[in-house]
C-alpha positions as CSV (number, residue, x, y, z in Angstrom):
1,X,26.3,4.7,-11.5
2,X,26.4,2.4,-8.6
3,X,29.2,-0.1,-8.1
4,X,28.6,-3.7,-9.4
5,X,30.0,-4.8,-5.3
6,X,26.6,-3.5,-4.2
7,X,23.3,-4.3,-5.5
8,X,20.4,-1.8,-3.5
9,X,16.8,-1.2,-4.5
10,X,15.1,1.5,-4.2
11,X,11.2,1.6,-3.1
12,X,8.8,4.1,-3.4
13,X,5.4,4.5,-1.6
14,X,2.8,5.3,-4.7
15,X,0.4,8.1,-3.2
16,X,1.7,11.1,-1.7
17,X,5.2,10.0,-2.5
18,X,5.8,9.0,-6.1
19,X,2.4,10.2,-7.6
20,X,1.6,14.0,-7.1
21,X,-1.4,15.7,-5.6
22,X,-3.3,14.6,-8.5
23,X,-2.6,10.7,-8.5
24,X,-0.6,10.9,-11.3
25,X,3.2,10.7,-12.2
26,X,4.6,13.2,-13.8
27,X,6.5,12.9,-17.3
28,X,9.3,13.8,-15.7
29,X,9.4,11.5,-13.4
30,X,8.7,8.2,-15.9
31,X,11.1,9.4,-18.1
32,X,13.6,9.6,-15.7
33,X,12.8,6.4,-13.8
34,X,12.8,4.9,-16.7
35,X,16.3,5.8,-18.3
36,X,17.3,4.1,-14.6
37,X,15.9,1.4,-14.6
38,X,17.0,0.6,-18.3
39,X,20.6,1.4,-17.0
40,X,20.9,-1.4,-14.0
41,X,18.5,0.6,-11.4
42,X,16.4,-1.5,-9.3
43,X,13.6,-0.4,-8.5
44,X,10.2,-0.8,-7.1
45,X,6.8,0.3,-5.3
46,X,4.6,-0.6,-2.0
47,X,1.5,0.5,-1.8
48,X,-1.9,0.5,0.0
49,X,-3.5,0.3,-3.0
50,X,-4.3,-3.4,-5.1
51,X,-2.1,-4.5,-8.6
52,X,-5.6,-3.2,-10.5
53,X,-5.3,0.1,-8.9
54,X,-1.4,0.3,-8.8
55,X,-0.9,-0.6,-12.4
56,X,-3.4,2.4,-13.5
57,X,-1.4,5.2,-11.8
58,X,2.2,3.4,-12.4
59,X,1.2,3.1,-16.3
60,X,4.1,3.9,-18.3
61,X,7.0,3.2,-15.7
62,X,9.0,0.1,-16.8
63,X,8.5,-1.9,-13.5
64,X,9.9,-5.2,-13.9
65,X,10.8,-6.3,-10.4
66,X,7.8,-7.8,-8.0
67,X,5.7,-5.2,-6.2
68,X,4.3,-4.6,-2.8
69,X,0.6,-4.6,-2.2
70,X,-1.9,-3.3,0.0
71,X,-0.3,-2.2,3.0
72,X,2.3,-5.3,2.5
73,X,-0.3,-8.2,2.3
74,X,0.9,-9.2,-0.9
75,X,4.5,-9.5,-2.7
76,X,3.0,-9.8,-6.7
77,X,4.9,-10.5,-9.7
78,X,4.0,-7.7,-12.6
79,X,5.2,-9.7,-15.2
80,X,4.0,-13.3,-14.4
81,X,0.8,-11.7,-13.0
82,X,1.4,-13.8,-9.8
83,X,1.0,-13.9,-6.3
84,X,4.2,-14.8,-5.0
85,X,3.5,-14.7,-1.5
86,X,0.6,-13.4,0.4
87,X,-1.1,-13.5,3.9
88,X,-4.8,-14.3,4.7
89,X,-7.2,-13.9,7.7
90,X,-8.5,-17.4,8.9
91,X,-12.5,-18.3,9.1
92,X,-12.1,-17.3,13.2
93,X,-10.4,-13.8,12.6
94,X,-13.0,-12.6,10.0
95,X,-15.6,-14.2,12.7
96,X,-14.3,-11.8,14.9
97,X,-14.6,-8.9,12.9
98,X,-18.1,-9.8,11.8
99,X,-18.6,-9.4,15.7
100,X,-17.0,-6.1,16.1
101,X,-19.0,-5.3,12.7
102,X,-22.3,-5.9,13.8
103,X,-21.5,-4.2,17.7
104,X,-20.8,-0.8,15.7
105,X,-23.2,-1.3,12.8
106,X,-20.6,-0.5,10.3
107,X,-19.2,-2.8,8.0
108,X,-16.3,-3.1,6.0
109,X,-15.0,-4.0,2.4
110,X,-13.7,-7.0,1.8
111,X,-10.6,-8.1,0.3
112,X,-10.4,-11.2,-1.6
113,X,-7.5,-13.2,-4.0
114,X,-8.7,-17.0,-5.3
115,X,-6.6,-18.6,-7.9
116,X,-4.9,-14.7,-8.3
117,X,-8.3,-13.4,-9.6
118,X,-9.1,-10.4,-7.0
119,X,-12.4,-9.4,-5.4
120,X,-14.0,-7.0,-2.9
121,X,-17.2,-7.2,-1.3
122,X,-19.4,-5.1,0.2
123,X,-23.2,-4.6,1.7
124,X,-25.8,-2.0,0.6
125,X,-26.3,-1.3,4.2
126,X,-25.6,1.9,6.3
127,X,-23.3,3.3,3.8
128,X,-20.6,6.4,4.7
129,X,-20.0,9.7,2.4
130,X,-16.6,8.3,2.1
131,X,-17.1,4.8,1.7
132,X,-20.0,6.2,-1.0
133,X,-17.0,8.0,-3.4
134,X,-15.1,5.3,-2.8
135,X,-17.4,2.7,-4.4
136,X,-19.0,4.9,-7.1
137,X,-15.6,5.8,-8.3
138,X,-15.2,2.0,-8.8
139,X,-18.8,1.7,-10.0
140,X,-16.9,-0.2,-13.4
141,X,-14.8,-2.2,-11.5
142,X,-15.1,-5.8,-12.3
143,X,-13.8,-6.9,-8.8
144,X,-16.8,-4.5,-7.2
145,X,-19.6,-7.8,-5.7
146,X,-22.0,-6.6,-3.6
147,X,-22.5,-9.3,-1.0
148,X,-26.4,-9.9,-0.5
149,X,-26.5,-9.6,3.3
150,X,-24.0,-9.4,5.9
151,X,-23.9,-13.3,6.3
152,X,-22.9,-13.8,3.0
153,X,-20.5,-10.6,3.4
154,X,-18.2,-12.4,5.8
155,X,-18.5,-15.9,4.4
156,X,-15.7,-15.5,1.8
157,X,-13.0,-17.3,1.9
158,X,-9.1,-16.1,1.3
159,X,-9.7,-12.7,2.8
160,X,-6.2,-10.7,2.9
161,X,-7.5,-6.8,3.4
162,X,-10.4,-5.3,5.6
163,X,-11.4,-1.7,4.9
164,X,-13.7,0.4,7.1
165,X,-14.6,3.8,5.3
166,X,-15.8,6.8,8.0
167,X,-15.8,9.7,10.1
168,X,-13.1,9.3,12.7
169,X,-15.6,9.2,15.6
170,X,-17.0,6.0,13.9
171,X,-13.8,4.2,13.3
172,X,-12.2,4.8,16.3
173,X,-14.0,2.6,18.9
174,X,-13.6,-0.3,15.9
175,X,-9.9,0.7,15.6
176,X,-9.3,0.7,19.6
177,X,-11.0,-3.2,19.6
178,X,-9.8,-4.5,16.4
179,X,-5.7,-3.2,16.8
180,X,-5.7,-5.7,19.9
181,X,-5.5,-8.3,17.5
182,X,-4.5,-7.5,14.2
183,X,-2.1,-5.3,12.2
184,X,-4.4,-1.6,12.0
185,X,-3.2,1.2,9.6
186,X,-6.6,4.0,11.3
187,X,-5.3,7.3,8.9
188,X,-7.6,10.4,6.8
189,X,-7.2,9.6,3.6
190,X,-4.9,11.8,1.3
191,X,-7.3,14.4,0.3
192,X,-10.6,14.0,1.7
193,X,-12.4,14.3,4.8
194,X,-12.9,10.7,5.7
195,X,-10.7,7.8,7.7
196,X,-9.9,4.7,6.8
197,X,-9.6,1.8,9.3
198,X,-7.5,-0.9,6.9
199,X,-7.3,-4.0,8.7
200,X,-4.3,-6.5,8.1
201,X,-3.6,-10.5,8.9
202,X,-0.4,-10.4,11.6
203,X,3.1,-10.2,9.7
204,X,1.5,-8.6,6.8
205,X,3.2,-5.0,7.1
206,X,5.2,-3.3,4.4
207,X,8.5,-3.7,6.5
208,X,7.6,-7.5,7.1
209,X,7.8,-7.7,3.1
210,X,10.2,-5.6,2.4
211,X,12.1,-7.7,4.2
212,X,11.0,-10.8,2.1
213,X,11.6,-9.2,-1.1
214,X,15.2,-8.3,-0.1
215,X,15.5,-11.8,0.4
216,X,14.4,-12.9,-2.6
217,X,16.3,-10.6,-5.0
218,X,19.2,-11.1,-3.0
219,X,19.8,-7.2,-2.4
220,X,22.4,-5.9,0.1
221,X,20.5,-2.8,1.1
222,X,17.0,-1.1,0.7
223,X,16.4,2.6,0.1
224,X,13.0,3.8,0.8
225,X,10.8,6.6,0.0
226,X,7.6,7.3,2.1
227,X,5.2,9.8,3.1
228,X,2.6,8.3,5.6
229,X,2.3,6.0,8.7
230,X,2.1,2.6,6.8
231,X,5.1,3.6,6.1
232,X,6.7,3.0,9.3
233,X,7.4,-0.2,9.6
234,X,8.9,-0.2,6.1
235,X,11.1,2.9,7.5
236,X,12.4,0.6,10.3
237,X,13.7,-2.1,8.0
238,X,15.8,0.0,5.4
239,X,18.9,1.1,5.5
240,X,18.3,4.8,4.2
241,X,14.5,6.1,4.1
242,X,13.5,9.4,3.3
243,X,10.6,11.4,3.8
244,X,8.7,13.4,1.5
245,X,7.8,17.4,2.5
246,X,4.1,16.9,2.2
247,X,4.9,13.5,4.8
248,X,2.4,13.3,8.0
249,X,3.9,14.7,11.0
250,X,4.7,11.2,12.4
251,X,6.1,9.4,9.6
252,X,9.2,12.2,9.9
253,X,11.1,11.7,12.9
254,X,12.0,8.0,11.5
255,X,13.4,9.7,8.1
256,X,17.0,9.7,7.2
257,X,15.9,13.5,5.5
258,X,13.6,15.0,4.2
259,X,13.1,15.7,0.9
260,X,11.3,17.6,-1.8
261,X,7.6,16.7,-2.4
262,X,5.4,14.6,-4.2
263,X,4.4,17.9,-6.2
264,X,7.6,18.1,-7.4
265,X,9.6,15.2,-7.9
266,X,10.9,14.7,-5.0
267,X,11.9,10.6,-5.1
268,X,13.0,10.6,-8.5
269,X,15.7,13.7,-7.9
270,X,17.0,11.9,-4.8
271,X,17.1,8.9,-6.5
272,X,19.4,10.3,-9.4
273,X,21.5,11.8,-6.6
274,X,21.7,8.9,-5.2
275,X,22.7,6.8,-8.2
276,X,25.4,9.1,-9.3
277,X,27.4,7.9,-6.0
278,X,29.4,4.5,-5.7
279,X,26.8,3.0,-2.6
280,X,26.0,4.9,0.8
């Protein structure tokens, strides 16, 4: 294993990059992560996706170290089932974007955390195909609150995660208005036809936290595993990142290597590679 002189955590993006085509982890791959982890390896995930969701598709892997969340807005304790730190629009910024909202028609989800209890919110209005799946696959969701008109949409408080759900030709005009003055991740999403348009508060990225969370477990260096273009910033900040094969075009020119893919275990074979070796 690694020496005891360096402590380094490893971080995996969840879909496309730890889980398979399918959302899922394989056996293999719990197993494995799991003898690791039991045996000194640190290790962790950042993800687009919320603790609710994250926890589903990560159940069975021993995770016991905090967790990155949606895109990097939130740094979340798994075990306490606390927010350790996290960033929030203010009242003007979600004024704004109620502007840009109404100008296109086309409103978002949004993202709530009071007293760690999460929400999202939403209008019955002018509804997308995509944005449709996305909501009736959560129909049981007890976070899903459907917001009783667009004023009452964008009157919530402690907003930390804005999601439009369309076609690219729809998003696009929002994305070219609203990435003047926030943190925009404007991707397809894994699998389907439509776009999302996430929209974060300023130093909320997944490099921004990763950074944070090297600070507070007192780690000398950062390994990272990625596949798409939020995972960029979180690229920038580590000191070895890898690329999966299925990776978009653009997240690859920042990669270290590139490695096998999602579909076949690519993170967890580097990572036993890796842990074999005194350091980097």
């Amino acid at each position: 294993m690694l020496g005891d002189y360096m402590k380094i955590l490893y971080v995996s993006d969840l879909d496309g990059t730890l889980l398979n085509k399918d959302t899922k982890l394989t056996n293999y791959t719990v197993n494995e992560l799991n003898k690791l982890i039991d045996d000194g390896l640190m290790f962790t995930y950042a993800t687009a996706r919320s603790f609710n969701s994250s926890s589903v598709v990560t159940n069975g892997l021993n995770i016991k170290l905090p967790v990155i969340l949606c895109n990097g807005v939130k740094i979340y304790d798994p075990i306490k089932k606390t927010t350790i730190s996290g960033s929030f629009f203010s009242k003007e910024e979600i004024d704004y974007v109620k502007r840009i909202s109404l100008k296109y028609d086309n409103f978002p989800i949004l993202y709530q955390t009071l007293n760690d209890v999460d929400k999202f919110y939403y209008i019955e209005y002018n509804i997308s195909v995509g944005k449709r799946y996305y909501l009736d696959k959560r129909v049981s969701d007890k976070r899903l609150t459907i917001s009783k008109d667009i004023e009452s949409l964008f009157s919530n408080e402690n907003i930390y995660y804005v999601n439009f759900i369309d076609t690219y030709e729809a998003l696009k005009p929002i994305y070219d208005e609203l990435r003047t003055t926030f943190r925009c991740v404007f991707q397809q999403e894994i699998y389907r036809e439509e776009y999302w348009l996430e929209v974060l508060p300023n130093n909320s990225d997944k490099g921004y936290s990763l950074k944070k969370l090297k600070e507070l477990l007192d780690v000398d260096k950062i390994v990272y595993f990625g596949d798409s273009l939020n995972d960029i910033e979180a690229f920038k900040v580590s000191d070895l990142c890898y690329a999966v094969s299925n990776s978009k075009d653009g997240l690859k020119p920042y990669a270290n290597e590139i490695i096998d893919s999602n579909d076949n275990d690519g993170v967890i074979k580097k990572i036993k590679e890796m842990y074999k070796n005194e350091g980097f």
